[in-house]
C-alpha positions as CSV (number, residue, x, y, z in Angstrom):
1,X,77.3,39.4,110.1
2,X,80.1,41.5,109.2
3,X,82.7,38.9,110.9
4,X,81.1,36.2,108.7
5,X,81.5,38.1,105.3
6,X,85.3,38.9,106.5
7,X,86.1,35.4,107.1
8,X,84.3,33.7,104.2
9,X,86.3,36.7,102.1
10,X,89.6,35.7,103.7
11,X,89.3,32.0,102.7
12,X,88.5,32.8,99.4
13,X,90.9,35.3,98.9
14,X,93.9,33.3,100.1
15,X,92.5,30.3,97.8
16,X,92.5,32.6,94.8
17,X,96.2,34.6,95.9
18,X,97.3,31.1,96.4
19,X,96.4,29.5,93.1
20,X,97.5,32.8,91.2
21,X,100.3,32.8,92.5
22,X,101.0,29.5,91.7
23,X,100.2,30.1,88.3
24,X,101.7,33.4,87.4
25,X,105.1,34.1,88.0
26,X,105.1,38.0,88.7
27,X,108.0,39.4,90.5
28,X,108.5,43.1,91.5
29,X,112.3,43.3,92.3
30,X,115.0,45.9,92.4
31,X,118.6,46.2,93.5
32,X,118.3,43.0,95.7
33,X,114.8,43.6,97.0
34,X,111.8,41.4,96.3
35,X,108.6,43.3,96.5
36,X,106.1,40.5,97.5
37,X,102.1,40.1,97.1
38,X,102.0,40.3,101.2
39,X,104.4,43.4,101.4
40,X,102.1,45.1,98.3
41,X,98.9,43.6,100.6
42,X,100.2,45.2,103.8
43,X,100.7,48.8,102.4
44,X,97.5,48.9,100.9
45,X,95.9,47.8,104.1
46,X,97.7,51.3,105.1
47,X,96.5,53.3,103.3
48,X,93.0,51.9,103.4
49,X,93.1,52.2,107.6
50,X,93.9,55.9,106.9
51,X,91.1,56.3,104.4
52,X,89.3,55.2,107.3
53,X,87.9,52.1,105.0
54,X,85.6,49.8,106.8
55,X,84.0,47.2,105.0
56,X,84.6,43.3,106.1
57,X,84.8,42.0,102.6
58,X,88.2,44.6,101.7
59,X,89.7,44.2,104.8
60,X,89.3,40.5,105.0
61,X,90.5,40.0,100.9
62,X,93.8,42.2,102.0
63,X,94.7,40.1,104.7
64,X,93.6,36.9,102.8
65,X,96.6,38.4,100.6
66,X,99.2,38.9,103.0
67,X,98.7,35.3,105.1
68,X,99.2,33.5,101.7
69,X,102.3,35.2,101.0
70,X,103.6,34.7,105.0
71,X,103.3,31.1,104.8
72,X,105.6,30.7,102.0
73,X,109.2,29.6,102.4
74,X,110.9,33.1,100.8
75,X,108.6,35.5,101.7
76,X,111.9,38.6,103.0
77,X,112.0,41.7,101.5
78,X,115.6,40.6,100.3
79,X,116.3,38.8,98.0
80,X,118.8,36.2,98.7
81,X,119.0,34.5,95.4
82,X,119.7,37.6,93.7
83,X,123.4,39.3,93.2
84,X,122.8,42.7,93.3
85,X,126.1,43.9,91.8
């Protein structure tokens, strides 16, 4: 049961990261660097692996997070379309 409950989480996460996303343009950026959902995703899934976490439905919302940001087109940590000078 607990593989169900993280993959019905994971579809419904990605469809919710993916129409926020679409919807609100929030950017987390600094001197060329572009701090995206999947980046902010993957760090917390560090932290929570080293809280020793283990519940289905967090893990599979985290990594419903970072697939919908690693599918897009600009998904680096750098920026490209920024000048950081």
């Amino acid at each position: 049961m607990d593989l169900a409950i993280y993959s019905v989480t994971l579809i419904a996460v990605f469809a919710i990261t993916r129409y926020i996303t679409e919807k609100i343009k929030f950017h987390v950026r600094f001197s060329g660097y572009w701090l995206h959902h999947w980046i902010m995703g993957a760090i917390v899934m560090l932290a929570v692996y080293f809280l020793g976490y283990d519940e289905p439905w967090l893990w599979g919302s985290l990594t419903g997070i970072c697939l919908e940001g690693l599918r897009r087109k600009n998904w680096s940590f750098v920026d490209v379309g920024t000048n950081s000078n």
